[in-house]
C-alpha positions in Angstrom: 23.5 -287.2 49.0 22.3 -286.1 45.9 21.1 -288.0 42.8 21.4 -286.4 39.9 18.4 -288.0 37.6 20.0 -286.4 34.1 23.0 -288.5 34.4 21.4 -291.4 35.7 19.4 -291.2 32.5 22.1 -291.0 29.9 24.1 -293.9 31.8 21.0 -296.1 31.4 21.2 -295.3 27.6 24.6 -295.8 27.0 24.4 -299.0 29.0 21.1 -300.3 26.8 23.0 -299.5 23.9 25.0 -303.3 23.5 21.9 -305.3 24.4 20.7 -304.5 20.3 24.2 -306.5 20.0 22.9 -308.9 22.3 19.7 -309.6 19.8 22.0 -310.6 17.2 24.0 -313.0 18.9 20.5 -315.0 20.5 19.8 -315.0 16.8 22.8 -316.4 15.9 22.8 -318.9 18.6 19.7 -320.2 17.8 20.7 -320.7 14.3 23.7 -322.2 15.0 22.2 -324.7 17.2 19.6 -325.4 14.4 22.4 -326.3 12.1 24.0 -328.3 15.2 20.6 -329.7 15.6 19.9 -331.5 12.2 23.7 -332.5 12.1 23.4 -334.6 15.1 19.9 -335.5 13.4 21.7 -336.8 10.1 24.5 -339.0 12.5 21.9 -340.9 14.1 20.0 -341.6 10.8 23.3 -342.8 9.4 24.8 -344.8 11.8 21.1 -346.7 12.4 21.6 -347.3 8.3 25.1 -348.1 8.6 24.4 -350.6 11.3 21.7 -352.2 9.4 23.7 -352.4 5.9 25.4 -355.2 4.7 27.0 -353.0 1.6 30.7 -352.8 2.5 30.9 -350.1 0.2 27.8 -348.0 1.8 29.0 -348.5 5.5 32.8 -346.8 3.9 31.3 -343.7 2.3 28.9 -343.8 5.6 32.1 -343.8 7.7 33.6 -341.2 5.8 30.1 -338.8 6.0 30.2 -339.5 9.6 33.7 -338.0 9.8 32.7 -335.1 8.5 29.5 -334.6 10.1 31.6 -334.8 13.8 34.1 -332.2 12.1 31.1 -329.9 11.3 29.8 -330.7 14.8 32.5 -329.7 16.6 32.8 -326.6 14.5 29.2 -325.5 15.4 30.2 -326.3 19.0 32.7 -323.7 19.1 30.4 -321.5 17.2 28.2 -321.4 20.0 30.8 -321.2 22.4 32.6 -318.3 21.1 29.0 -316.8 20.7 28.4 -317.3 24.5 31.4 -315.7 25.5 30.5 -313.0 23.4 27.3 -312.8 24.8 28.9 -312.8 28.9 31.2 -310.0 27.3 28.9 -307.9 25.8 26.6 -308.2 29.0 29.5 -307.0 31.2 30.4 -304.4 28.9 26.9 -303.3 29.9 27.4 -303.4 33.5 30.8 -301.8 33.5 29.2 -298.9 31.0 26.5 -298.1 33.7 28.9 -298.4 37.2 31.3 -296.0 35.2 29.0 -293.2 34.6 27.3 -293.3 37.7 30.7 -293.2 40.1 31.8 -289.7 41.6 35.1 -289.5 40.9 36.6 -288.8 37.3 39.5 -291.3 38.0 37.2 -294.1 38.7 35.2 -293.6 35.5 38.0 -293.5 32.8 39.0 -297.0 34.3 35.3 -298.1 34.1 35.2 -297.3 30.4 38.6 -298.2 29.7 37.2 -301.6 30.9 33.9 -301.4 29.3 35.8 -300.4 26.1 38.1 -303.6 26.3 35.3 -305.8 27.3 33.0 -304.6 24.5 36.0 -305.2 21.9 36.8 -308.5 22.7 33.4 -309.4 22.2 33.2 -308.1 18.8 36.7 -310.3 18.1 34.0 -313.8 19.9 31.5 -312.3 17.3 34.2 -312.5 14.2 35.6 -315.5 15.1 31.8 -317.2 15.3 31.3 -316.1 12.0 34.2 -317.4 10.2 33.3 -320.9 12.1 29.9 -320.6 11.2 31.3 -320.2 7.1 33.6 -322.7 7.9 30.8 -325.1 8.7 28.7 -323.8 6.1 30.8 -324.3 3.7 31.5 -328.0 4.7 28.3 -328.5 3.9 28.0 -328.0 1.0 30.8 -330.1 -0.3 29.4 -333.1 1.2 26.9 -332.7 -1.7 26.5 -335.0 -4.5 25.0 -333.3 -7.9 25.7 -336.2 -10.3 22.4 -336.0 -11.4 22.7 -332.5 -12.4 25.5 -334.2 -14.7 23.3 -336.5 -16.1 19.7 -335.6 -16.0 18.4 -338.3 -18.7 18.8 -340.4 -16.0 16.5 -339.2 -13.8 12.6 -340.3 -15.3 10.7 -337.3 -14.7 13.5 -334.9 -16.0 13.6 -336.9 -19.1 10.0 -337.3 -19.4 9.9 -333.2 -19.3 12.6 -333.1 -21.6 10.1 -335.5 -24.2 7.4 -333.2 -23.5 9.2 -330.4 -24.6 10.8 -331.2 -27.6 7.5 -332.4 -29.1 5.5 -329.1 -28.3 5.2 -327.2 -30.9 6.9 -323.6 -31.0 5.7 -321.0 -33.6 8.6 -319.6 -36.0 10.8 -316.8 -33.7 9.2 -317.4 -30.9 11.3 -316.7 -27.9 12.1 -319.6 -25.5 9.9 -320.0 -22.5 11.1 -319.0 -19.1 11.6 -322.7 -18.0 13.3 -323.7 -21.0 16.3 -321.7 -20.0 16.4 -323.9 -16.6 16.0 -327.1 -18.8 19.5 -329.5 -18.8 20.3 -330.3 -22.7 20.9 -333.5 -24.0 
């Protein structure tokens, strides 16, 4: 039996081509569980304050916040889930890459990569679908926000303080406005 080192070679390249696939979806993981991290961070942190709170009013919107946090929850739960499974595809799209070129027969190696080339697309379609529940959740965040006081910045001291200090420096005639006074909120 002879072992022929040339194709041994390229099937270890085309095998080690996926596992740069691989990197990305460990990073993703890990940001995902970041997210998932700090979410179950802000539950605890609310329901201690809810629990302490004798503000019917603060324990509704609380209840409502925690809704949404166990929605966004289970959103980055399937994140990571559907970025496993593309992980466990993209690893046996790996394996099947490197048994198919190294079999004899002809046969055997177009169902290898027939395999490989089903395996390795169904783990793209895990990747997509993690991505648009990682959107998802991102964008549920972000509604959760609150900017009334970019509404109404005189209500906020220091803003309106900075606001003062401004309109009583004095500006020479045609002067153009500084860089921060673009960012400034009107009155």
């Amino acid at each position: 039996m002879s072992i022929d080192v040339s194709n041994i070679t390229h099937s270890i390249q085309l095998a080690v081509a996926p596992v740069f696939f691989l990197t990305g979806v460990a990073g993703m993981i890990g940001a995902v569980a970041g997210r998932l991290a700090r979410i179950i961070d802000r539950g605890r942190v609310l329901e201690d304050r809810m629990m302490a709170s004798k503000d019917e009013d603060y324990v509704q919107r609380s209840l409502l916040e925690l809704n949404f946090l166990r929605r966004r929850g289970r959103l980055a739960n399937l994140c990571i889930g559907l970025l496993t499974l593309c992980g466990a595809l993209i690893a046996l799209t790996i394996i099947l890459l490197f048994v198919g070129q190294t079999t004899k027969t002809e046969i055997d190696a177009n169902s290898w990569s027939l395999a490989a080339m089903f395996s390795f697309g169904l783990g793209v379609v895990s990747f997509v679908s993690a991505l648009c529940c990682f959107m998802v959740e991102t964008m549920m965040a972000t509604q959760l926000l609150n900017f009334h006081p970019l509404r109404q910045p005189a209500t906020i001291p220091c803003m309106a303080a900075s606001q003062a200090a401004a309109a009583a420096a004095p500006r020479k005639a045609g002067a153009e406005p500084s860089r921060h006074d673009a960012f400034m909120p009107q009155a």
